[in-house]
N, C-alpha and C positions, 0 to 999 in steps of 0.2 A: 504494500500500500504506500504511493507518493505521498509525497506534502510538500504544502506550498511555502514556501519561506515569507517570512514576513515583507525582506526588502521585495521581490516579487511583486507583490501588490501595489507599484505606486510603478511611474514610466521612469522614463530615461533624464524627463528632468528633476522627479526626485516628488512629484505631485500624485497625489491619489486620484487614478482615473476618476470621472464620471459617473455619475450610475447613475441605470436605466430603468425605469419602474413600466412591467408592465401592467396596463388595465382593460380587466377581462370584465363582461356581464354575469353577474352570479345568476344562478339558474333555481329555477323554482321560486318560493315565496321566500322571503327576506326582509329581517326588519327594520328597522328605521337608521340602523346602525349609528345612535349618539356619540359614539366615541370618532369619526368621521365628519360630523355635524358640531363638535366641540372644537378640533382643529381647524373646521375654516370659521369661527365666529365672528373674527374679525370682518370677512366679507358678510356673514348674515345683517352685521350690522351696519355694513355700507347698504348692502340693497334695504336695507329698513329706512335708513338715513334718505336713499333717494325716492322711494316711496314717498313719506314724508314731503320729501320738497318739491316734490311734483307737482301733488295733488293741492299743496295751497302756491305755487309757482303764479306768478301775474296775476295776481286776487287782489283785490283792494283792501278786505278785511283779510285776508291770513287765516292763522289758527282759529281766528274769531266765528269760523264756520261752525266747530266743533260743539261751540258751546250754543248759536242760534239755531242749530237744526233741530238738537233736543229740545228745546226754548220751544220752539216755534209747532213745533209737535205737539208738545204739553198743553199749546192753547187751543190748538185741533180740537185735539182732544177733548182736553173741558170744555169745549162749546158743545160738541157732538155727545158723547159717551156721559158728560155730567152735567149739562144744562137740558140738553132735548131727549136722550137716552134715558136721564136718571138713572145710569150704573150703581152699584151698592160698591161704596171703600171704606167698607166698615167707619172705625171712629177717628179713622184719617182724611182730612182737609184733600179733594180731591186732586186740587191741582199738584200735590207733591207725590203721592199716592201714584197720579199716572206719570210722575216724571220719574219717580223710583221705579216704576216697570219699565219705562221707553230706556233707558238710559243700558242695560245690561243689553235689551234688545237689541236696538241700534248699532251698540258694537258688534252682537255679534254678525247683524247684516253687512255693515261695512266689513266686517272680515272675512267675511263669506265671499261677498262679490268682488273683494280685491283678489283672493285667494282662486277664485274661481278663472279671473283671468290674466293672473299673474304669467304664468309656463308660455301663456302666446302671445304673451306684450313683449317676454326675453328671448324674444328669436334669435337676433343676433349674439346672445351672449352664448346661447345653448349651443350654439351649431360651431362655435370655434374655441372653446376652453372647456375641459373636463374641470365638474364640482361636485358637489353636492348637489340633487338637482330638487330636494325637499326643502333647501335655506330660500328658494325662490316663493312660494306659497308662504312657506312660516314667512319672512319676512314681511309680506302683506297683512299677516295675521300681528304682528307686532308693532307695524306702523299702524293699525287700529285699537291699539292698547293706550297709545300718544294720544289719542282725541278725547278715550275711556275716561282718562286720569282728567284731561281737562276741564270733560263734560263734570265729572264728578263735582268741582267746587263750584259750581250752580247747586246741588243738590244740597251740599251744607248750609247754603247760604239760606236755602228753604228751609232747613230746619232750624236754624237760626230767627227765620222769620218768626215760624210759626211754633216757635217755643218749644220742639222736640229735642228733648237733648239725651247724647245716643247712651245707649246701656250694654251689659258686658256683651252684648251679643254681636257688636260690631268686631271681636274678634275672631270673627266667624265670615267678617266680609273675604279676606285672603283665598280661604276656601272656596266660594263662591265663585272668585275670582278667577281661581285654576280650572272648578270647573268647567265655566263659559270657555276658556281658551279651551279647553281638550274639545268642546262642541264643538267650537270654531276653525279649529284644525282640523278634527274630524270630515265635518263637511265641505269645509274649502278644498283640501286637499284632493279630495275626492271627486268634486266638482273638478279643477284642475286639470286632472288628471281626462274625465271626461270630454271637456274641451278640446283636449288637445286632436281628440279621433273625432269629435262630431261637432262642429262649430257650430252647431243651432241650441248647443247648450248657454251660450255667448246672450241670448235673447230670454233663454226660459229662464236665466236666473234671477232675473228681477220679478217676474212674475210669479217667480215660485219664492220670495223672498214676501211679498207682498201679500198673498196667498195666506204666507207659514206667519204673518204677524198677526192676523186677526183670527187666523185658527190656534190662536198660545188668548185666551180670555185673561190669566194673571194681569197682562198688561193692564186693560182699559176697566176692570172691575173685581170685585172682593172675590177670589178664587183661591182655596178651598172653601165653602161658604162658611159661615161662623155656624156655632152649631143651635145660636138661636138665631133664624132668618132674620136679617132689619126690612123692616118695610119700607119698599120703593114704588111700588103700583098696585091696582087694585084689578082683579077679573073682572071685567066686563063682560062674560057672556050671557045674555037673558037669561033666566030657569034654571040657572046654573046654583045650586047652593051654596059651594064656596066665591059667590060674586063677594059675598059682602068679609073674604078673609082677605089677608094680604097675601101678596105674592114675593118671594127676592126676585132681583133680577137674575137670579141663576135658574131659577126655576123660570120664567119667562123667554129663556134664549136657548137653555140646553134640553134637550131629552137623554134618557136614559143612554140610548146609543150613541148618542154626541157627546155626552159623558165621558164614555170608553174612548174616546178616540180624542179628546180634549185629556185623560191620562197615559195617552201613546205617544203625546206630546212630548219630548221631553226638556223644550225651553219653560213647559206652563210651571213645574216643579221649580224649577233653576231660578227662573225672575221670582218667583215667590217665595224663594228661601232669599234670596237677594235682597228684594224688598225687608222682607221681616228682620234678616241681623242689620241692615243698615238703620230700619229705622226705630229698634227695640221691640216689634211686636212677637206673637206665638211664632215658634221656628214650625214650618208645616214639613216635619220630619215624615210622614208617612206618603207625603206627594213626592219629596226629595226622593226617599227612597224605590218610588214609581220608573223616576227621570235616570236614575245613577246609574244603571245598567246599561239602559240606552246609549248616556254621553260617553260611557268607555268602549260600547259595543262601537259607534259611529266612528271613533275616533282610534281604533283597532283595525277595525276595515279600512277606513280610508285611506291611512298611511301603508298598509299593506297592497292593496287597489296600485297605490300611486309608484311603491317601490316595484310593486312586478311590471308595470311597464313603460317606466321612464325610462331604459334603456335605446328604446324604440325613438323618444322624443325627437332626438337633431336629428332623423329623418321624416318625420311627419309633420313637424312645426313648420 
């Protein structure tokens, strides 16, 4: 058996060759490989960084979007859902109530549809430098975490207004927090990945984003209902004996099978635990526990989905 001598290893001027790494497609399923995603960080948070500067790029207000969108939502809102609706928000002042719900939402649509069509906006980076090719979605997902933060001290300032002042259970916001991103990557990623093969995904996501916000009810009204209904409207039906009981408005919008399908949801859990540790109320542990499966189940597939066949991408993009 030979061996290589030590001096051997370097040339004739006395320098260590070069080395050559090669990179193959791994085969079958494959997971997200974080220790690969750790070494280029640095670029995750350049494509975050230009993300960012893009999207408020030649705005007159800038970040100031962040915090008017949710704003301007909220008033929607209270007009529709708490002036002409009469939604039930329990013993919370409405208009914070639906800003504590829009505000988890929001993010996680904006990370959705950045995330969604992040992979075929980087055409030009995909098709001439090997990366990472999941720091391109997360990046989208984390430049929607910048607007999160912002939008949030709107929210304090409402509870400042309206004299809520928060209790231990805002230790409990962080959690919350992680969960929404693992949603958010979950379905971006997956979307993403989608696009890349079928570009009339590029159209359904806004519709299917618009869709999934009024089929999540947490947002715009008291969901899980309390367990003594508040009265918001009365039956009107003629002959009807319970005309003269009250109704909630969960009992007004939902049926039993829209029930089910309003707990398949798994943002209606997430903003509603959301809401309650931000603003001290009941933690609705038994809806969280509905959603949790979900938010890891979505966000298990996607990134799976997305690692089996980005290989494929600098030829189809």
């Amino acid at each position: 058996m030979s061996s290589v001598s030590p001096a051997a290893q370097y040339d004739s001027t006395g320098r260590e060759p070069q080395r050559e790494w090669v990179i193959q497609p791994a085969s079958g399923w494959v997971g997200p490989h974080l220790c690969e995603l750790w070494e280029a960080r640095d670029l995750l948070w350049l494509l975050t960084w230009r993300n960012i500067a893009v999207r408020y790029k030649q705005t007159a207000l800038g970040v100031t979007w962040s915090v008017l969108q949710p704003t301007l939502m909220m008033m929607v809102f209270g007009f529709v859902f708490g002036r002409i609706g009469r939604m039930s928000s329990g013993d919370l002042p409405y208009p914070i109530f639906v800003y504590a719900g829009l505000l988890p939402w929001m993010f996680f649509s904006a990370a959705v549809t950045g995330a969604a069509g992040s992979v075929v906006e980087s055409e030009r980076l995909i098709t001439k430098v090997y990366f990472p090719r999941l720091a391109i979605p997360l990046a989208a997902v984390f430049a929607a975490v910048v607007d999160f933060a912002i939008a949030l001290s709107v929210l304090i300032v409402l509870m400042i207004w309206y004299g809520i002042a928060p209790s231990w259970t805002v230790a409990l916001v962080p959690l919350a927090a992680i969960l929404m991103l693992l949603a958010a990557v979950g379905v971006g990623v997956l979307l993403a990945a989608f696009n890349v093969w079928y570009r009339d995904f590029r159209y359904l996501v806004g519709f299917l984003m618009q869709l999934w916000m009024f089929a999540t009810p947490s947002i715009y009204m008291d969901y899980p209902p309390p367990a003594a209904p508040r009265t918001t409207a009365m039956a009107a039906v003629p002959g009807d004996p319970s005309a003269t009981q009250p109704r909630s408005s969960l009992d007004l919008g939902l049926t039993d099978v829209l029930r089910l399908a309003v707990d398949a949801n798994p943002m209606t859990g997430l903003i509603s635990f959301f809401r309650a540790a931000t603003l001290g109320r009941e933690l609705p542990w038994a809806v969280l526990a509905k959603s949790l499966p979900l938010i890891l189940l979505s966000t298990v597939a996607g990134v799976a989905v997305f690692r089996r066949v980005e290989d494929s991408f600098a030829d189809v993009v």
